[in-house]
C-alpha positions in Angstrom: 0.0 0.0 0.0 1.4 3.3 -1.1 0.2 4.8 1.9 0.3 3.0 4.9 3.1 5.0 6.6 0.9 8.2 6.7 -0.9 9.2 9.5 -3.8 9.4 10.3 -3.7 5.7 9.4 -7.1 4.9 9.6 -7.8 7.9 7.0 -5.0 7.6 4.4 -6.1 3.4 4.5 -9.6 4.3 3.9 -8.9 6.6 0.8 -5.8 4.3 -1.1 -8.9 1.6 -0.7 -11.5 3.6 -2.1 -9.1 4.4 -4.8 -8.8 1.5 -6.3 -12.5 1.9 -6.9 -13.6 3.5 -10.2 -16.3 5.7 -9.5 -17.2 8.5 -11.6 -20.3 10.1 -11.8 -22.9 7.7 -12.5 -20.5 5.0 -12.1 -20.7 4.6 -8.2 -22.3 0.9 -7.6 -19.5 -0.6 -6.6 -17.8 1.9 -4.0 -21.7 2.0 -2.9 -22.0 -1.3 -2.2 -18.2 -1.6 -0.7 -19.5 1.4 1.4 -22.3 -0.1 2.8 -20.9 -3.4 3.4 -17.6 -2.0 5.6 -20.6 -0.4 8.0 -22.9 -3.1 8.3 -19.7 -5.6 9.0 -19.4 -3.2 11.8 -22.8 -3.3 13.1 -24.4 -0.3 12.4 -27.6 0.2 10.5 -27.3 1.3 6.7 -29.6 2.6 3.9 -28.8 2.2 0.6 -31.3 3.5 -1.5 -32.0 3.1 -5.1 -29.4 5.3 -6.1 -27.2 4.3 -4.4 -26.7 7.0 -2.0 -26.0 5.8 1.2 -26.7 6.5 4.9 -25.1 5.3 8.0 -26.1 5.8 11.9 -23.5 5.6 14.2 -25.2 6.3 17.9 -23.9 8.5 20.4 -21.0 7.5 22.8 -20.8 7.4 26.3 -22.2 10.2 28.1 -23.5 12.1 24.9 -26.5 10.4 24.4 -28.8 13.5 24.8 -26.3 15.9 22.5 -28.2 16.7 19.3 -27.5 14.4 17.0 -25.6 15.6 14.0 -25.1 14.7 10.3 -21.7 14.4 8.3 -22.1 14.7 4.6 -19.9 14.2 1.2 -20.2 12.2 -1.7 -19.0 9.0 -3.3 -18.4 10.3 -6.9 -15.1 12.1 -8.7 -14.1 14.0 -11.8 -12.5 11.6 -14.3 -10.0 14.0 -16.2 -6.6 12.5 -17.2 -3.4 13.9 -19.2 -3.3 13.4 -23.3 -1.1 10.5 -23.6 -1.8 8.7 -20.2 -3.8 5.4 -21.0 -6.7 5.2 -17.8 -10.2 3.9 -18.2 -12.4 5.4 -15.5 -14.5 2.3 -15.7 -12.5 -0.2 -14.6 -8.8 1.1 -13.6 -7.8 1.5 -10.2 -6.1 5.3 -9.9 -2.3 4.9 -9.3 -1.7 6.7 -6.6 1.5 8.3 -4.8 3.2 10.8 -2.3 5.2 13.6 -3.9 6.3 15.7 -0.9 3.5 16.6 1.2 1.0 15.7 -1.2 -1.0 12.8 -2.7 -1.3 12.5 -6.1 -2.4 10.2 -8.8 -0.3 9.6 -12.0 -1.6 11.5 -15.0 -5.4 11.6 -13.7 -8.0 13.1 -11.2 -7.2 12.3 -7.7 -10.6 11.7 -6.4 -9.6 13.7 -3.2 -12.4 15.4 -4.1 -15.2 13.9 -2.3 -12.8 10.6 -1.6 -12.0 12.8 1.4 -15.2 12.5 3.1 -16.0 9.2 2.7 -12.6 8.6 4.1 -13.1 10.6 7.1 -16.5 8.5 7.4 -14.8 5.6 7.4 -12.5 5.9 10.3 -14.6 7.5 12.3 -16.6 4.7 12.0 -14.0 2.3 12.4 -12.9 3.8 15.9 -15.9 3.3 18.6 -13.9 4.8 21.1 -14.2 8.4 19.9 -16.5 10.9 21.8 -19.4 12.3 19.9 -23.2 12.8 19.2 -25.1 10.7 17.1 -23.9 10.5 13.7 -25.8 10.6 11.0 -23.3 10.2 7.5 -24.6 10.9 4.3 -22.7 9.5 1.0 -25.1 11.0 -2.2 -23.8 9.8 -5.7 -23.9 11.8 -9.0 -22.5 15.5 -7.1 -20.2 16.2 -10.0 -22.8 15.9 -12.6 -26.1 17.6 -11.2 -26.2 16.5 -7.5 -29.0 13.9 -8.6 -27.9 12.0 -5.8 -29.1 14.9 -3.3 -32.5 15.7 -5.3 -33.0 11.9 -4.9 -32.4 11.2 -1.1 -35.6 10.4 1.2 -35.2 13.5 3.7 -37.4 11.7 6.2 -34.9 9.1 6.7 -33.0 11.9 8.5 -33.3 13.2 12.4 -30.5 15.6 12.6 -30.6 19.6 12.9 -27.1 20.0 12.4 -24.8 19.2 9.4 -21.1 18.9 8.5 -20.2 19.0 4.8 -17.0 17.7 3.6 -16.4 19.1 0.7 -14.8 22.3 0.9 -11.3 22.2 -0.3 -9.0 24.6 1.7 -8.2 24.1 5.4 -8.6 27.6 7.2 -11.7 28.1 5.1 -15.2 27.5 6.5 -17.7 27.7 4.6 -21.4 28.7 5.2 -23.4 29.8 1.5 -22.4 28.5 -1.6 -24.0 29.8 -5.4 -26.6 28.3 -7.4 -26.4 26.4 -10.5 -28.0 25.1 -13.8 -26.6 23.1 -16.3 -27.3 25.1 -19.8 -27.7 22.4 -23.0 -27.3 25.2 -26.4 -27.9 22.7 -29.4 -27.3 24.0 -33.1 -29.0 22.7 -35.6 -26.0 21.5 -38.2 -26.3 21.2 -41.6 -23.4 19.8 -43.7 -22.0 20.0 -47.3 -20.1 17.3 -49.2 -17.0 19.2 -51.2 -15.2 18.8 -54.2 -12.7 20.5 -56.0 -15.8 22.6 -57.5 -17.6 23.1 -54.6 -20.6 21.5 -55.1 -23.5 21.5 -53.0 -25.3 18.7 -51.5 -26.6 17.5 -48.1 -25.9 13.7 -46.9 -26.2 13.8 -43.7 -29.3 15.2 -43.0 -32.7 14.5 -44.3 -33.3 17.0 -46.8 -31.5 19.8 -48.4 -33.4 23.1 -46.8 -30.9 25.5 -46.0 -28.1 24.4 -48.5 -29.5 26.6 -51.3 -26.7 29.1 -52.2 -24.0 27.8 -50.5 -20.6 29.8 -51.7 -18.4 27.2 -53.1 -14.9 25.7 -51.8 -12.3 25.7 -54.9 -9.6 23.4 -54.3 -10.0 23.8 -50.5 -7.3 23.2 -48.1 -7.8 21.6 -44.8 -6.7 22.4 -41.3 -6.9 21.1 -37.8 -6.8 24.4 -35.3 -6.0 22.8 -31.8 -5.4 24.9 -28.5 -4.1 22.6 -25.4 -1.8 23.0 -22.4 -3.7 25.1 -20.3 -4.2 24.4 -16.6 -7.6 24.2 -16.6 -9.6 23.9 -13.1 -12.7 23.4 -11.4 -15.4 25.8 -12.8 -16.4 27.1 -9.7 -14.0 27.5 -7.2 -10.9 28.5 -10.0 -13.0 30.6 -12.2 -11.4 33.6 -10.5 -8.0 32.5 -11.3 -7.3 34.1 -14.8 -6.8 30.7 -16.5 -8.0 30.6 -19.8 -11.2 28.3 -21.3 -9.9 26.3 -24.7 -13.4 26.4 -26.0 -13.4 30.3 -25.8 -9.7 30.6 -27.0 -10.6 28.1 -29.9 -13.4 30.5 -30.9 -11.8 33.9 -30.6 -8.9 32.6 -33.3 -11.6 30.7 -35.3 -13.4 34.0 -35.7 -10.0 35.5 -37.0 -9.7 33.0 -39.1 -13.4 33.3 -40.6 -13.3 37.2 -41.3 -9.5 36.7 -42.7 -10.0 33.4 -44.7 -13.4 32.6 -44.9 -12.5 29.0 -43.4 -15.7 26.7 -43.1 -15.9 23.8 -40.1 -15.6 20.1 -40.3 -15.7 19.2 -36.9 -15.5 20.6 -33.5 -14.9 19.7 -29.8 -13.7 20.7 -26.8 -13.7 20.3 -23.2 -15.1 16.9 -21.0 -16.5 18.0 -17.9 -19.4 20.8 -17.8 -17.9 21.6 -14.5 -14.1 21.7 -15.2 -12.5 24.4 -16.9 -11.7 23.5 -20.8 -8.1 22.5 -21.2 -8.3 21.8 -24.5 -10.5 22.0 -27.7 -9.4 21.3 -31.5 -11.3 22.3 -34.8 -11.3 20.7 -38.1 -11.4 23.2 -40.9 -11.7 23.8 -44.7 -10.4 26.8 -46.4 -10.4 27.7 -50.3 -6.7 27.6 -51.7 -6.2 31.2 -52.4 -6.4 31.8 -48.7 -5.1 28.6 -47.6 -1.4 31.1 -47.5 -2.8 33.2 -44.4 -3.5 30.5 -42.4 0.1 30.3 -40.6 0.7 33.9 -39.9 -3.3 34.6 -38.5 -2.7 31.6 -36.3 1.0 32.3 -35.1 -0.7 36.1 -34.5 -2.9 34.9 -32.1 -0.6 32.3 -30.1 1.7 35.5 -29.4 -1.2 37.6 -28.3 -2.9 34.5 -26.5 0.9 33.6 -24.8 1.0 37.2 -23.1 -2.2 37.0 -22.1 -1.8 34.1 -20.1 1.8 33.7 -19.3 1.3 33.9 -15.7 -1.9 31.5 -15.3 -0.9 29.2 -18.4 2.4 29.2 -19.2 2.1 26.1 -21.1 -0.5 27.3 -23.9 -0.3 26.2 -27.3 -1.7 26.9 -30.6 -1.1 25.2 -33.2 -2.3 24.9 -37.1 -1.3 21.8 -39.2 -2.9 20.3 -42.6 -4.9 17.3 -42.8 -6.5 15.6 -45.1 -9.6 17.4 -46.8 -13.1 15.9 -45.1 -15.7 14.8 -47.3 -18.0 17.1 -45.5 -18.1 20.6 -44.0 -20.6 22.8 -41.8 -22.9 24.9 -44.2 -21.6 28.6 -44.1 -24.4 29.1 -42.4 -23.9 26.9 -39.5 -20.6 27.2 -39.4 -20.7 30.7 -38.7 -23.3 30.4 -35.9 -21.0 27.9 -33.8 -18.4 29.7 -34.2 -20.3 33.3 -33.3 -21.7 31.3 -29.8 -18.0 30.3 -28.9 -16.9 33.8 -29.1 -20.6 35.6 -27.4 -21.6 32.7 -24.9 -21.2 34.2 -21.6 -17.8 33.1 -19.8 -15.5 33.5 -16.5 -16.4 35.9 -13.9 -19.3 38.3 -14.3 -20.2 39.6 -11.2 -17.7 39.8 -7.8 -19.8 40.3 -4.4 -20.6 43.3 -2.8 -21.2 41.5 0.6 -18.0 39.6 0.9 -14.4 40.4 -0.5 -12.8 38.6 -3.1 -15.9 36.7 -3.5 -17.5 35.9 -7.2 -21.2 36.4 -7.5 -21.6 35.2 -10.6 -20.0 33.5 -13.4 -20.2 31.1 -16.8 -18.3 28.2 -18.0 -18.1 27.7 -21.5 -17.5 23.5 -20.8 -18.3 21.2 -23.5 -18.4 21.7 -26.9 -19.2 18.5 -29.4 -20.2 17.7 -32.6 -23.0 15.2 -33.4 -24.9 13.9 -36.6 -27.7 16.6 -36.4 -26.4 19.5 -34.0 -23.8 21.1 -32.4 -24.1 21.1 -28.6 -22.3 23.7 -26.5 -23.0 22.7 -22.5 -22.5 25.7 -20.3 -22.3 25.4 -15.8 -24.0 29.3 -15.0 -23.3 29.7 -11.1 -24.7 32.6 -9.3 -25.2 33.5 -5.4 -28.9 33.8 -6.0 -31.4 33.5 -8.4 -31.2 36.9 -9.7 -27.9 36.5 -11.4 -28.7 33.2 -12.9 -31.9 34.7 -14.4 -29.5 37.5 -15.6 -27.2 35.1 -17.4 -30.2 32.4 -18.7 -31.3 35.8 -20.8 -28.2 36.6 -22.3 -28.0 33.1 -23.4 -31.8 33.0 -24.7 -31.3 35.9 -26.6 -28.0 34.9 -28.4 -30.0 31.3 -29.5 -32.4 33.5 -30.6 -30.3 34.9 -33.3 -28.3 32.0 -33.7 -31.7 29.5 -34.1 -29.7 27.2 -31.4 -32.2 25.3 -29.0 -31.9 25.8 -25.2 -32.5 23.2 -22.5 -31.5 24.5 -18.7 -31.7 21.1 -16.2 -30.3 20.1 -13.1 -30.9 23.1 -11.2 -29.0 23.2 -7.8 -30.2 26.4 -5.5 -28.6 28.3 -3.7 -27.0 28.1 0.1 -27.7 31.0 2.0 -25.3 32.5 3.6 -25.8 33.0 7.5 -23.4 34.4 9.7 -25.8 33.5 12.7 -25.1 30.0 12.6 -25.1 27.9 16.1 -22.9 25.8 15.0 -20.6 27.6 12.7 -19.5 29.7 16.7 -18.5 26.0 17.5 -16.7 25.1 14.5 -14.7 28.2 15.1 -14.1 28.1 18.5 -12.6 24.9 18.1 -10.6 26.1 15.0 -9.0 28.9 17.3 -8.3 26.5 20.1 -6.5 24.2 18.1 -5.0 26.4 15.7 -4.2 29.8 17.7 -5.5 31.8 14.1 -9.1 32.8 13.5 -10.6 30.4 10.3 -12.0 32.4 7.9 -15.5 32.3 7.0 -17.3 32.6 3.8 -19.2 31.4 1.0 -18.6 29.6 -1.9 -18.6 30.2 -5.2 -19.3 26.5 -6.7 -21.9 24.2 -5.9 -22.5 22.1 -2.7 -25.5 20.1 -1.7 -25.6 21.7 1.1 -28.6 24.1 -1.0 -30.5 21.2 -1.6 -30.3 19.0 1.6 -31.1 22.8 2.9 -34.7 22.9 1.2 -35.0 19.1 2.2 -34.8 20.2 6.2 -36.3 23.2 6.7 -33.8 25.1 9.3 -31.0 22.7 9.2 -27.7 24.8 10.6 -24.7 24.0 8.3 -21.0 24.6 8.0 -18.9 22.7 5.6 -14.9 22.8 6.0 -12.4 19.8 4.4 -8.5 19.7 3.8 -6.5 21.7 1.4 -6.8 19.9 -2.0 -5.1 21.9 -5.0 -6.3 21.8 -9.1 -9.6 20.2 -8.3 -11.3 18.3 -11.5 -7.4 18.3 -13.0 -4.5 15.7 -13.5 -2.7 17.9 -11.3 -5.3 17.5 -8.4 -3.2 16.7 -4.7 -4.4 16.7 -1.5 -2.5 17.8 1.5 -0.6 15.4 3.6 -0.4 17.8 6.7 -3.7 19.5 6.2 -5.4 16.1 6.4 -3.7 15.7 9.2 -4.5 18.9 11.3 -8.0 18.3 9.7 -8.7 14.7 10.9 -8.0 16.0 14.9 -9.9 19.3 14.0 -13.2 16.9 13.2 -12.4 14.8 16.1 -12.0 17.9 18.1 -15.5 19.4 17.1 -17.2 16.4 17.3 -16.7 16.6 21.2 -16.9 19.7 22.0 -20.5 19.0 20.2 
């Protein structure tokens, strides 16, 4: 076991084991069931529901019996990004994990600290019936990276508790108590295709009939192109959106638009990104070009990568842009088309729009141009709006109604998450921090979040439940580069054991 020397033991055993799990969003059976068969070895009563979610009560110890009972709460799902070049299937591949100074990593993928943290910390403390504490009540909800379906799903009346502990929150002196709303956007463009010659004929296979083709400018001799932008850091969408990194979707569309008014390219094909919630490291873009104007190409593109570079030499140093031929596609986008995808990279709203007037440094609301993908009949941008209340998510839903207006692009908006409010009054957030200062000597700070918990919805499920949610420092969430904290999961583990105590 890679790390079996680390302390707290019982934590760092718990999380190598669940990583040898595959369990990405909607792919969560099995550490379900593995789950909910450690606690009932154990004796303790389990629910697992149809989803999978699953619920453990631990009782009270010794002498708290009467405490308020309290719940903890994470869940059982991760981001599965990995590095070009690193061979990993998510489905069946344990993650490869090991220690590079004070951190845990995993080799070329997603670390899964992010929630594998919290079921951890489940884990041992049910594993250790020695420790002090009020009733427990642990929540494990599948699907939180992908629309919190887990949350929407879970029977509320299964649950007693007043009080809840989140463990999700990825920096140490950080608690949190309010995070921002969230809805997954779905902007589908109708796509119409072409088949080219070396006259530039017009014709429609791929669709069912021919509307729209009428008039199509012709191709002569065109030249083809593959425009790819990679190496940028990338992020989760949410709490990094602040960070100045750049989205590959957004780049990708800002030199494609060059590239259109300089060389009238038409598309081929188109993607970018793989998780709505994960900042787009990088996107590529087949394209055809007539031969006079297949000459520009190089310079236009090398223009951009210098003005792109000093953009983001700080945040992503390791940007590229790069333009090489390939061989011409049978088909293309109509002009048409290809000029509305290209207009919704460049107009779709991205990065921070809004910063907080309540609390510094804070982002109210923001866009994340995610997913970008080209099927048989459409072209589907998927877009993650966040805002700290309704109002700004209404602000940026019109914006995005009124470009598919003009673009003809149908909208879908699903999985809605609300809101946490924040509330400095909190009974149990004058705990938490009491018991951070005592430990710690330093005052935590408090704040909200700017990326979705389920803390929102398990909030709407219980009427007046009193939250806080606090975790270990874990670095480039929903990245390769993802690496939790050796020593912060240390100071963290007492801090929990700590609170649960003096609760």
């Amino acid at each position: 076991m890679v790390l079996s020397a680390l302390e707290p033991k019982a934590f760092f055993k718990h999380f190598e084991a669940i990583s040898q799990i595959p369990r990405g969003s909607g792919n969560e059976k099995t550490v379900s069931d593995y789950v909910t068969a450690f606690a009932r070895g154990l004796g303790y009563e389990v629910v697992q529901d149809g989803l999978m979610n699953v619920i453990i009560y631990k009782p009270a110890s010794a002498g708290y019996e009467d405490k308020p009972s309290i719940i903890l709460q994470g869940h059982l799902d991760m981001v599965c990004e990995k590095n070009a070049g690193t061979e990993h299937d998510f489905m069946k591949d344990p993650l490869q994990l090991y220690i590079n100074g004070d951190f845990v990593k995993a080799k070329g993928t997603t670390l899964g600290a992010d929630n594998g943290t919290a079921v951890a910390i489940c884990m041992a403390l049910l594993e250790d019936k020695s420790l002090p504490h009020p009733a427990l009540e642990m929540i494990l909800t599948v699907e939180e990276e992908v629309g919190m379906a887990g949350a929407e799903g879970l029977d509320a009346s299964l649950l007693t508790a007043t009080r809840m502990i989140n463990l999700d929150s990825s920096e140490e002196n950080i608690i949190t108590i309010g995070c921002a709303a969230g809805v997954t956007v779905e902007y589908n463009l109708p796509l119409t295709r072409q088949i080219i010659d070396g006259e530039g004929s017009s014709k429609q296979p791929l669709n069912e009939t021919n509307e729209g083709t009428e008039g199509m400018p012709p191709l002569q001799s065109p030249s083809a192109f593959t425009l790819t932008v990679k190496g940028l850091h990338g992020g989760h969408s949410g709490a990094d959106i602040n960070k100045g990194r750049g989205n590959a979707n957004v780049i990708l569309g800002c030199v494609l638009t060059a590239l259109e008014k300089d060389c009238g390219i038409r598309l081929a094909e188109i993607k970018g990104g793989m998780k709505l919630n994960a900042i787009p490291r990088e996107a590529a873009a087949d394209f055809v070009v007539s031969a006079g104007h297949a000459g520009k190409i190089a310079a236009c593109v090398e223009e951009y990568a210098r003005s792109f570079g000093g953009m983001y030499k700080d945040a992503d140093p390791g940007l590229a842009i790069t333009c090489v031929p390939t061989d011409p596609p049978e088909c293309v986008f109509s002009q048409d088309c290809s000029d509305k995808v290209i207009t919704s990279l460049l107009l779709l709203p991205n990065g921070v729009q809004v910063m907080s007037d309540e609390i510094p440094n804070l982002v109210a609301a923001s866009c994340n141009v995610g997913v970008v993908e080209t099927a048989e009949n459409h072209v589907r941008i998927s877009c993650f709006p966040r805002g700290a209340s309704k109002e700004y998510l209404a602000g940026m839903e019109r914006q995005i109604r009124e470009l598919a207006a003009r673009t003809g692009a149908e909208t879908r908006f699903i999985e809605r998450s609300p809101a946490w409010a924040y509330n400095p009054e909190s009974r149990l957030l004058k705990t938490v921090v009491e018991t951070y200062e005592r430990l710690n000597n330093t005052e935590p700070v408090v704040t909200a979040l700017h990326a979705g918990l389920e803390c929102g919805i398990l909030a709407e499920k219980l009427p007046g439940l009193d939250i806080v949610s606090l975790g270990p420092d874990t670095f480039d969430l929903h990245t390769p580069d993802e690496r939790l904290s050796i020593s912060s999961a240390q100071r963290v583990w007492k801090f929990i054991l700590a609170l649960l105590e003096a609760l």
